[in-house]
N, CA, C and O of each residue as an XYZ file, in Angstrom:
452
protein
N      11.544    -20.281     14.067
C      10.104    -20.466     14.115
C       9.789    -21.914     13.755
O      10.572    -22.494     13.003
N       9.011    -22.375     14.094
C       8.219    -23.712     13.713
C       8.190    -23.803     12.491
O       8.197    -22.809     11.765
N       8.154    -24.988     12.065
C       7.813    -25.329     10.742
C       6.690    -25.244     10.577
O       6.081    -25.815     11.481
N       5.667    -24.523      9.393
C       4.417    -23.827      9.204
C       3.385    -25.611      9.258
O       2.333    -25.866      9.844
N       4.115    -26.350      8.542
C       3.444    -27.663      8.164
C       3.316    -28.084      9.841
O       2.906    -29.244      9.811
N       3.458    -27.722     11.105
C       3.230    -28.335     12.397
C       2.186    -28.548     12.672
O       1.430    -27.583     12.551
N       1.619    -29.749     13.132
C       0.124    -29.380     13.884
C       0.481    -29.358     15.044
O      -0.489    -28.727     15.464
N       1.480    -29.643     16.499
C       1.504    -29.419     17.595
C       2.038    -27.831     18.003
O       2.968    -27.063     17.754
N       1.102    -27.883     18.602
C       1.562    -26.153     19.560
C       0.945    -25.462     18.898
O       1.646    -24.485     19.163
N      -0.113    -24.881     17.929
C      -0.713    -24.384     17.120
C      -0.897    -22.535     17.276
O      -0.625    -21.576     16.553
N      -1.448    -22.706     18.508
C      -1.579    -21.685     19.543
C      -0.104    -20.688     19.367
O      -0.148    -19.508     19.022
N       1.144    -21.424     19.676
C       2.468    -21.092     19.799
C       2.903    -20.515     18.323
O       3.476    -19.444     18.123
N       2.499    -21.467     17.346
C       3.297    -20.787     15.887
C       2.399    -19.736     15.794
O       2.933    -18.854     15.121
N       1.347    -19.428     16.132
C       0.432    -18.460     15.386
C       0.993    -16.956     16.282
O       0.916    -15.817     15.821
N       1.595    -17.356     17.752
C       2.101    -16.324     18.252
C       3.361    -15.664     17.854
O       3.612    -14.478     18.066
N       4.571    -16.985     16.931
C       5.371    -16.578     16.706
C       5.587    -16.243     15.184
O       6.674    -16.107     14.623
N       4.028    -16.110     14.493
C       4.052    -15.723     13.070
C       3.646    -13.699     13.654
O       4.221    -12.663     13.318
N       2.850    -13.850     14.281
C       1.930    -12.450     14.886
C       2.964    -11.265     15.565
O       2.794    -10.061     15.758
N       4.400    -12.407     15.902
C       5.673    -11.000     16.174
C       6.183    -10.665     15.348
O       6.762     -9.580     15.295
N       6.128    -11.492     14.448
C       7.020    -11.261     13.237
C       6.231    -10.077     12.160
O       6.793     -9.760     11.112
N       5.220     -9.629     12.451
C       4.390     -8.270     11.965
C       4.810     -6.720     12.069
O       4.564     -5.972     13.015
N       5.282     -6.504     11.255
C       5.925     -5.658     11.295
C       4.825     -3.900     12.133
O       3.637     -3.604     12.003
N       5.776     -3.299     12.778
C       4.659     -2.174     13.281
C       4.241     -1.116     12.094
O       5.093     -0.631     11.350
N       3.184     -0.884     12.018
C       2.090     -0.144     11.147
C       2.092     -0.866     10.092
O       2.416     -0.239      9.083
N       1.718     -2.555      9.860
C       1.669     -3.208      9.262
C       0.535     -3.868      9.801
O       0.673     -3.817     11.024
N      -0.707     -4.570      9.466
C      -1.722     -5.140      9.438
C      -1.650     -6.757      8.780
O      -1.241     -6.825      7.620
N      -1.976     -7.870      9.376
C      -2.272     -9.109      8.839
C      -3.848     -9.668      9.012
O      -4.433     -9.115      9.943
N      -4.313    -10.256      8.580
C      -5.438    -11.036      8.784
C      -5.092    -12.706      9.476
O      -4.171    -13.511      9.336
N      -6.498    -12.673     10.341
C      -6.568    -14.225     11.044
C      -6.587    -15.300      9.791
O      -5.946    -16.316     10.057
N      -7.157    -15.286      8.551
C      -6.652    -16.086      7.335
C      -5.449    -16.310      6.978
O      -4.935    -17.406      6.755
N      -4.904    -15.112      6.908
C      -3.567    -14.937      6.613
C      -2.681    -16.196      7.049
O      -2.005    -17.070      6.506
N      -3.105    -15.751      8.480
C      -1.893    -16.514      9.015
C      -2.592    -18.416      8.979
O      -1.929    -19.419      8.713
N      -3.759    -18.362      9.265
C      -4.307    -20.011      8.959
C      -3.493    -20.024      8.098
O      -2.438    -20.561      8.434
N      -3.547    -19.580      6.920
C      -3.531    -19.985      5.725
C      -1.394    -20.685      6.055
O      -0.991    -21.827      5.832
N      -0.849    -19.915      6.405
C       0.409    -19.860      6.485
C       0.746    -21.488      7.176
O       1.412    -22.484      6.892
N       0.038    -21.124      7.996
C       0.187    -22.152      9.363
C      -0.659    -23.333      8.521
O      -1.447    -24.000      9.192
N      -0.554    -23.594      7.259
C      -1.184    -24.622      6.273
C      -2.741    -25.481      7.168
O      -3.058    -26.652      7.382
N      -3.306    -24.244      7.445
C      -4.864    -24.260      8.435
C      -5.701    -23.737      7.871
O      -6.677    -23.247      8.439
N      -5.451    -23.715      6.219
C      -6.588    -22.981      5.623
C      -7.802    -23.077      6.013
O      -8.286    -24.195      5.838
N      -8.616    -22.141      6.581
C      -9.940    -22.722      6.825
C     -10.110    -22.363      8.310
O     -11.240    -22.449      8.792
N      -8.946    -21.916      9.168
C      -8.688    -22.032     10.713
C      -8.764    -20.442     10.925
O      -7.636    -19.958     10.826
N      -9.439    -19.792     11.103
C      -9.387    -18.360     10.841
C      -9.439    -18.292     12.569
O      -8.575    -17.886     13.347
N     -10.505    -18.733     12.783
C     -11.436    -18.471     13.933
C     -10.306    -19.177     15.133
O     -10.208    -18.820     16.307
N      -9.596    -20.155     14.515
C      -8.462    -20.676     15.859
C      -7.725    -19.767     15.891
O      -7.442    -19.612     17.079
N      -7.066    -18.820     15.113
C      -6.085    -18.017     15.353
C      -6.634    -16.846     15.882
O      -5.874    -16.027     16.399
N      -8.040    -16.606     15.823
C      -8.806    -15.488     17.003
C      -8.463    -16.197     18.258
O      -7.574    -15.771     18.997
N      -9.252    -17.437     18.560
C      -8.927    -18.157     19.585
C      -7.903    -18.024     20.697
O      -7.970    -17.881     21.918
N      -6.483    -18.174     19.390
C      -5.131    -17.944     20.378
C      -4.788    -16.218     20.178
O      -3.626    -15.936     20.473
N      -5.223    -15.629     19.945
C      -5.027    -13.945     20.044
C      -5.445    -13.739     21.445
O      -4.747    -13.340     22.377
N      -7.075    -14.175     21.452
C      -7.409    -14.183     22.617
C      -6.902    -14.604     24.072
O      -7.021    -14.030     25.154
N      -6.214    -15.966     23.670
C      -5.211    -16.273     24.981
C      -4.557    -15.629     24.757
O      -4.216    -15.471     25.930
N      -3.722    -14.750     24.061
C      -2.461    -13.827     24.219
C      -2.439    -12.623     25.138
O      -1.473    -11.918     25.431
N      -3.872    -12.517     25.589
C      -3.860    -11.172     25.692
C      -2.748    -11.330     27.615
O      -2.072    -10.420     28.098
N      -2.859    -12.074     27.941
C      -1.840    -12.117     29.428
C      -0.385    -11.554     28.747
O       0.309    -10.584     29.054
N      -0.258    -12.392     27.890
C       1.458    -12.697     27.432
C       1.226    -11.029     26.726
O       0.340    -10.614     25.978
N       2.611    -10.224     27.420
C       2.969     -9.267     26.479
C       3.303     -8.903     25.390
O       2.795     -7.941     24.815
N       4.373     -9.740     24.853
C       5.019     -9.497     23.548
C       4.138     -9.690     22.501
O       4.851     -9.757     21.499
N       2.851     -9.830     22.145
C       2.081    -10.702     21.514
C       1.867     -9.264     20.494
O       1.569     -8.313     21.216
N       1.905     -9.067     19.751
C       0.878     -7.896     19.224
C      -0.435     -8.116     18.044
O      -0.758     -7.788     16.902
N      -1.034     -9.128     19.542
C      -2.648     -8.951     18.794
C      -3.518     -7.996     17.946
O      -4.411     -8.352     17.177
N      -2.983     -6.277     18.291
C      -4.127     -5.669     17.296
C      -3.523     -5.562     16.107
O      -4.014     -4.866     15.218
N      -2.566     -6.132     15.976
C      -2.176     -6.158     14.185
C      -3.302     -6.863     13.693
O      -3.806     -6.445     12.651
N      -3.627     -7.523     14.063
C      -4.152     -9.015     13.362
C      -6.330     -8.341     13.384
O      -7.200     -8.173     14.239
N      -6.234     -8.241     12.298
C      -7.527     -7.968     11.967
C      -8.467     -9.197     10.833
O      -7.962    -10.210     10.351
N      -9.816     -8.757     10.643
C     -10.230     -9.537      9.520
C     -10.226     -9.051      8.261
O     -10.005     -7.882      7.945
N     -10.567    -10.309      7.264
C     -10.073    -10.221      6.037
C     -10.208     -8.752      4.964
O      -9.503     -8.488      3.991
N     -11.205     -8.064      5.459
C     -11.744     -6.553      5.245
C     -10.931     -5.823      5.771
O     -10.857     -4.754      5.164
N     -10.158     -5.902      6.777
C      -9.679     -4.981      7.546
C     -10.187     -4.403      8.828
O      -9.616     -3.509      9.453
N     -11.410     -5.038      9.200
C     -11.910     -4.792     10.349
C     -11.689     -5.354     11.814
O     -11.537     -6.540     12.107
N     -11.706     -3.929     12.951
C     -11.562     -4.595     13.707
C     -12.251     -5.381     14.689
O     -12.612     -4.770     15.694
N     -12.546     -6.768     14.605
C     -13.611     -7.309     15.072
C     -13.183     -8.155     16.257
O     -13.901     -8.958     16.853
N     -11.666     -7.810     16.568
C     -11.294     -8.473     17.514
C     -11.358     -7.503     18.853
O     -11.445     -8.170     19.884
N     -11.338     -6.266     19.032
C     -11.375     -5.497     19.771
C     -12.075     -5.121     20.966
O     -11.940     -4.017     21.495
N     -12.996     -6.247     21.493
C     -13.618     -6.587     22.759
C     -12.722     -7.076     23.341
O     -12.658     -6.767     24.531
N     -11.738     -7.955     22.843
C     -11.222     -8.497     23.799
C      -9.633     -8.076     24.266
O      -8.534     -8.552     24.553
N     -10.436     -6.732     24.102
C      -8.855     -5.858     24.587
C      -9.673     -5.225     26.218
O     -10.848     -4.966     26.482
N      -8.696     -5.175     26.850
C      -9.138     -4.389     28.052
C      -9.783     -3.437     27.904
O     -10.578     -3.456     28.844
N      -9.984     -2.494     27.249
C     -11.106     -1.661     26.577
C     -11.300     -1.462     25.143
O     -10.318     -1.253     24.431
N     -12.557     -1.511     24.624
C     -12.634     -1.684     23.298
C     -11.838     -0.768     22.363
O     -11.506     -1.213     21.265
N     -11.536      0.376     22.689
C     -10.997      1.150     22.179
C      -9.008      1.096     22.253
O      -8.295      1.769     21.509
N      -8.697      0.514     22.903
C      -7.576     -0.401     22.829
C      -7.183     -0.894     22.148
O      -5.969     -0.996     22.326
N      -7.605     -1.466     21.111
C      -7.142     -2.062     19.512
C      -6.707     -0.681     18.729
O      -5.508     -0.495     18.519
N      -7.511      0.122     18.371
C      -7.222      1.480     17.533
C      -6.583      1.694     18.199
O      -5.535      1.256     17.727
N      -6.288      2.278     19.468
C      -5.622      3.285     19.828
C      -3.878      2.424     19.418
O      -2.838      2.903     18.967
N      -4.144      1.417     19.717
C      -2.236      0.715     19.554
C      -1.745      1.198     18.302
O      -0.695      1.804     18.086
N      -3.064      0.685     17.131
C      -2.856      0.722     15.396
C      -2.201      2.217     15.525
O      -1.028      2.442     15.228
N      -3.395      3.514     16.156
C      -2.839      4.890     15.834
C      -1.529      5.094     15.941
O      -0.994      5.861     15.140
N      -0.837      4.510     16.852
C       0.198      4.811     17.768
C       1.605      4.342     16.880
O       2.717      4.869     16.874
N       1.139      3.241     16.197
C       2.075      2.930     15.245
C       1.899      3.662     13.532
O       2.533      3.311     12.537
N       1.039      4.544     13.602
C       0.629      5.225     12.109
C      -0.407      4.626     11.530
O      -0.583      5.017     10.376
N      -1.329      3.639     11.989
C      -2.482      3.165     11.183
C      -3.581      3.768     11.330
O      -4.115      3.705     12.437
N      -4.181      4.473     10.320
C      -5.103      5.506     10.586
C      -6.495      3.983     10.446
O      -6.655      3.044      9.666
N      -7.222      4.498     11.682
C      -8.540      3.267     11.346
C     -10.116      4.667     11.694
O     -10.366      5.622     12.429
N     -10.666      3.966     10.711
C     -12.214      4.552     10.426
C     -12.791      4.010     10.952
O     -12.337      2.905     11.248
N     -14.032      4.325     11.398
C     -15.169      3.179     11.934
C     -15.056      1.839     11.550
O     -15.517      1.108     10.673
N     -13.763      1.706     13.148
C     -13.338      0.022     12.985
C     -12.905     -0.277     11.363
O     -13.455     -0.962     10.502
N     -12.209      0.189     11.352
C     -11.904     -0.644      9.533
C     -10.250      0.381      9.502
O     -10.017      1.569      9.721
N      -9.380     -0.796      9.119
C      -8.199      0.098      8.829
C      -8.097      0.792      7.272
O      -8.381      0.311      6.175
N      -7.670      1.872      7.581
C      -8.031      2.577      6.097
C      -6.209      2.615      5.372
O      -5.151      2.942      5.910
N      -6.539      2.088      3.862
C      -5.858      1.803      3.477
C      -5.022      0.083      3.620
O      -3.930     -0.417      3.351
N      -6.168     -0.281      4.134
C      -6.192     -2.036      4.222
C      -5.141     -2.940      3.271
O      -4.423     -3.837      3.715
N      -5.204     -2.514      1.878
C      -4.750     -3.386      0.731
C      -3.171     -2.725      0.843
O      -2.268     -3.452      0.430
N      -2.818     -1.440      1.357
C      -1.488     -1.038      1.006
C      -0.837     -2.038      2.280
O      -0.067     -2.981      2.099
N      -1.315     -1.608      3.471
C      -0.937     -1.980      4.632
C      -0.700     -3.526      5.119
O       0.080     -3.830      6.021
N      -1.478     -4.427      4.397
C      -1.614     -6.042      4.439
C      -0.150     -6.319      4.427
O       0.609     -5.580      3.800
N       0.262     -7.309      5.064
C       1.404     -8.179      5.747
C       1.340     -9.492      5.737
O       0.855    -10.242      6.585
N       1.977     -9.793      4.492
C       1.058    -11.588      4.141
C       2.434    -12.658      4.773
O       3.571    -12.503      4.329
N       2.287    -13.153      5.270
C       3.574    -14.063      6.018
C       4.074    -14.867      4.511
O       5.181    -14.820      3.976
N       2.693    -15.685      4.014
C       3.213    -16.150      3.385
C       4.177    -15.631      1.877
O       4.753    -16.378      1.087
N       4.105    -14.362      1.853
C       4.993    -13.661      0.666
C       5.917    -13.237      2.054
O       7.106    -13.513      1.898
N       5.703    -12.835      2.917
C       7.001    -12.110      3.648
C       8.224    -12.960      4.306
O       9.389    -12.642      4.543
N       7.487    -14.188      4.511
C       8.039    -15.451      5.524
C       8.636    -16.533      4.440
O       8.542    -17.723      4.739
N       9.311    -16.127      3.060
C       9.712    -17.253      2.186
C      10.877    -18.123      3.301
O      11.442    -19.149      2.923
């Protein structure tokens, strides 16, 4: 993987922090700014989720906000497309919100020493 300190390809490390998510595991778009030493870059790593959606391997609906909500989920081919992936891997989600948020969190930067 890239060195987190990179600023070129930005787009690219944030895709290759977002495989590294384990299934029925949840991260936040902070999360990974934060990793990708972008504190503050929340909204770029929506950005490149959003270009992911062509590229397969990507697994965008891990990646929720800092609550646990899913607020990225329009920009799935149907809105209901985000949950249904989470279910599929064991993440039970409530009205848009993954339940059990704090057990489930996947912090790169404790997982990615």
């Amino acid at each position: 993987m890239a060195k987190k300190d990179s600023k070129e390809n930005f787009f690219q490390n944030v895709y290759e922090v977002v495989q590294l998510i384990p299934q029925g595991r949840v991260t936040s778009y902070g999360a990974i700014a934060s990793y990708l030493g972008a504190k503050g870059s929340a909204r770029m790593v929506g950005w490149a989720l959003i270009a992911s959606h062509p590229l397969t391997k990507i697994p965008a609906h891990r990646v929720v906000n800092r609550n646990g909500m899913l607020t990225g989920k329009q920009h799935f081919d149907e809105p209901s497309a985000m949950q249904q992936r989470l279910e599929q891997e064991g993440v039970q989600v409530e009205n848009d919100r993954v339940v059990d948020f704090s057990k489930l969190f996947w912090d790169p930067a404790q997982e990615l020493l």
